[in-house]
N, C-alpha and C positions, 0 to 999 in steps of 0.2 A: 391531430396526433392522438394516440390512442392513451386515456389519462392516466393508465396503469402505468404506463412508462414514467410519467409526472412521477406520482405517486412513490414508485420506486426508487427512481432519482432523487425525490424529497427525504424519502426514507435512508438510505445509504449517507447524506451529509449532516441530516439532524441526528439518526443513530451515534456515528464520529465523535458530533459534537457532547452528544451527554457523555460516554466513556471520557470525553476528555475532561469533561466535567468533574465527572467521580471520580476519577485521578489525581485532581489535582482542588480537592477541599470545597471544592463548589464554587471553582472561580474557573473563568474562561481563561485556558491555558494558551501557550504558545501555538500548540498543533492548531487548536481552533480558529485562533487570530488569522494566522497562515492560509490555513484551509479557508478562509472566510476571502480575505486577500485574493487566490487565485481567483474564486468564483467571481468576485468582482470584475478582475483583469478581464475575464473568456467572456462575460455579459460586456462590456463597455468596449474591449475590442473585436469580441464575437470569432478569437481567435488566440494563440497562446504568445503572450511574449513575457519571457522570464524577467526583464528590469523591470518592467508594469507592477508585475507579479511581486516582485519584491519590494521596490519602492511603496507599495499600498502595503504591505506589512509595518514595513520599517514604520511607517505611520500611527499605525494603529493595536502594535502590539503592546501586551501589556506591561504596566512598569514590574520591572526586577524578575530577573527570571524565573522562570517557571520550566520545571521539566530539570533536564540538562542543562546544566549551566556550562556546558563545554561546547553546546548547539548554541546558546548563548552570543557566546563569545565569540564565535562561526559569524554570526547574524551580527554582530556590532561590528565587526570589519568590513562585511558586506556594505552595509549601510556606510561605513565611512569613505568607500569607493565608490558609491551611488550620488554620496554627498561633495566630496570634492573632484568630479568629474573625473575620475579613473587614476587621479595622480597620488593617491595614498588609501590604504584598506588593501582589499583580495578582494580580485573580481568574480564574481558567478559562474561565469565562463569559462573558470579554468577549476577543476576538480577542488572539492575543500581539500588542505591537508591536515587530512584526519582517519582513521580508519573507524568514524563510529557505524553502529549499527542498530540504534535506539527505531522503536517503532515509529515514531512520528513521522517519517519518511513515507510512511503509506497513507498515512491522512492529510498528508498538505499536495498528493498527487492524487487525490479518489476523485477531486472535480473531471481530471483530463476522464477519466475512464466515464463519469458519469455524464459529459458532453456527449462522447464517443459513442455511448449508448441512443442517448437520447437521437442523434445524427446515424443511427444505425448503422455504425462503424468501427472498427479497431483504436485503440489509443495510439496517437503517433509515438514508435520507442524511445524515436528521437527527442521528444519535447521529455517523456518519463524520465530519460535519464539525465538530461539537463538541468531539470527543476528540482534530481535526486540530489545530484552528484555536486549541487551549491553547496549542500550543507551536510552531506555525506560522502566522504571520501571512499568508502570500503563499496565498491560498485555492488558488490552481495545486495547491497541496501537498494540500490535502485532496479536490481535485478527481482529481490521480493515483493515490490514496491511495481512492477509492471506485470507481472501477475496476477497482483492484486486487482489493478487495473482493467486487464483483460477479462476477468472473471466478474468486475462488476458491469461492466456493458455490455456482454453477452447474456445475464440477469435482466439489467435494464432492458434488453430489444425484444425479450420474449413478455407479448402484450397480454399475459396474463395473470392473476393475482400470485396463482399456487401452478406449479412444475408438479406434474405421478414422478415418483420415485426415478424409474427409467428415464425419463427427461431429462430430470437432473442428473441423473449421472451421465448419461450423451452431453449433455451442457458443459462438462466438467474434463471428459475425458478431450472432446473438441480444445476448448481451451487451453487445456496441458497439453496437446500436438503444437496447437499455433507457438504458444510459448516456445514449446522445446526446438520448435523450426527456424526460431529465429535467431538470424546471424550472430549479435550483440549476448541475446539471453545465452545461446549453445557457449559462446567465448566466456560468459562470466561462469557458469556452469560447470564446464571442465577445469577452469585452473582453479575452481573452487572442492572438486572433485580430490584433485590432485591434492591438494594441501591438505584436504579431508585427510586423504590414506594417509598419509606423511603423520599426523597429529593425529590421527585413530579416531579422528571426529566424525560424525554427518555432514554432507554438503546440502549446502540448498537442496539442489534438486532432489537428492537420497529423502530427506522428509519428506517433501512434496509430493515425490512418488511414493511413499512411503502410504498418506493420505488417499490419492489418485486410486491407485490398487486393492485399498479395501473396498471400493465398489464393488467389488468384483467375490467379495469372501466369504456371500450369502450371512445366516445369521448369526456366526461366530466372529463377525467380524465386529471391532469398538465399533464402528459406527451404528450397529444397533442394540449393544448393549449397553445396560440402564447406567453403569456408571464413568464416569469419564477417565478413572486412571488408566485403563488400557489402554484409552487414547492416546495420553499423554507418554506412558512408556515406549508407544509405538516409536510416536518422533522423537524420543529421543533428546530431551532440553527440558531445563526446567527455568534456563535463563529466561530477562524480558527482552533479549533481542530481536529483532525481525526475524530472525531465521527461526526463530519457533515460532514466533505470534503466529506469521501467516501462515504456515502450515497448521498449525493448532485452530487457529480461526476457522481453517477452511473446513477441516473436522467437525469442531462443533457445529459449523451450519448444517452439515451435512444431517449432523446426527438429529438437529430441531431445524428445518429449513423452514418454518412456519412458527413460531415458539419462541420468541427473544428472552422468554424469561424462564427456559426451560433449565 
């Protein structure tokens, strides 16, 4: 296999890990535990199974919460449905009730995308939004959160250090077709659309595309100028939800796709 790919892979879950670091004081947060968890699960089953997946958190996450104490509390029910064989807690299998939309949802789903890669493959949607939708009710979350996904194994497959500018953006606008093709993502998409107009908000997809189409806006576009608020007024959000992280995120790569500490 070609080591770049390693490499990349290596880079995508260790990167995770220190922002989750530097979030939360220098201790290993919730998202990491988790994210730690899946990748165990897909090495020892060489496959995705969500109770595995959870049960190895439940394990090993750390005392007192960290992050969301409302994801928290998501994950202690879980766990006490894991615990007494499905007769008391909430099972995984059936959507949280909850409508959060905390970022963490895209770093405890980065391993699926980074198998997928390394397997020169698509992320199953099915498995992204099952592993979302345990501890995130508001589907937005699992709909950012497979995006996400998509964009890092299309990364992973290309077996080179560094993408020319035009590569990356063919990489990117690829990725936003498959996304927007897909059955699940179109359905979360539009009634998110919809509720958008209603609330005078942006929808997922309105940032996303928002991001996607400065490829396209030569050098007046934030993606190549030196400072980041234009970026940031593009999309639209100054919240730490998903619905700006990942759009925002994908920005900044854009703008330093070789430069983490630009």
């Amino acid at each position: 296999m070609n080591p770049f790919k390693h490499f990349k892979a290596t880079g995508c879950l260790v990167g995770g890990a220190i922002g989750d670091v530097a979030s939360v004081d220098g201790c290993v947060g919730e998202n990491t535990s988790f994210t730690a968890a899946v990748c165990e699960s897909l090495v020892h089953h060489g496959k995705f199974d969500l109770h595995d997946c959870l049960t190895r958190h439940m394990r090993s996450r750390p005392e007192g919460p960290s992050g969301c104490s409302a994801i928290w509390a998501t994950l202690d029910q879980i766990g006490t449905w894991l615990n007494s064989g499905g007769n008391a807690g909430n099972s995984p299998d059936v959507p949280a009730n909850n409508l959060f939309l905390s970022t963490g949802v895209t770093t405890k789903i980065a391993p699926l995308g980074v198998l997928a890669g390394l397997r020169s493959d698509v992320p199953p949607t099915e498995q992204v939004y099952r592993l979302g939708r345990a501890t995130h009710g508001d589907l937005r979350a699992s709909a950012a959160a497979d995006f996400h996904c998509r964009l890092l194994s299309a990364l992973i497959q290309q077996g080179r250090c560094r993408l020319e500018r035009d590569e990356l953006a063919q990489l990117v606008w690829t990725v936003w077709r498959s996304f927007t093709q897909d059955e699940e993502a179109r359905r979360v998409i539009s009634s998110d659309a919809r509720s958008g107009a209603h609330l005078s908000t942006p929808s997922l997809g309105a940032r996303l595309w928002e991001v996607v189409k400065m490829l396209d806006e030569g050098p007046a576009s934030p993606l190549k100028q030196q400072t980041p608020e234009a970026l940031r007024a593009r999309i639209t959000g100054s919240d730490y939800s998903v619905m700006t992280a990942v759009p925002l995120a994908l920005g900044v790569f854009l703008r330093h796709p070789t430069d983490f500490l630009a």
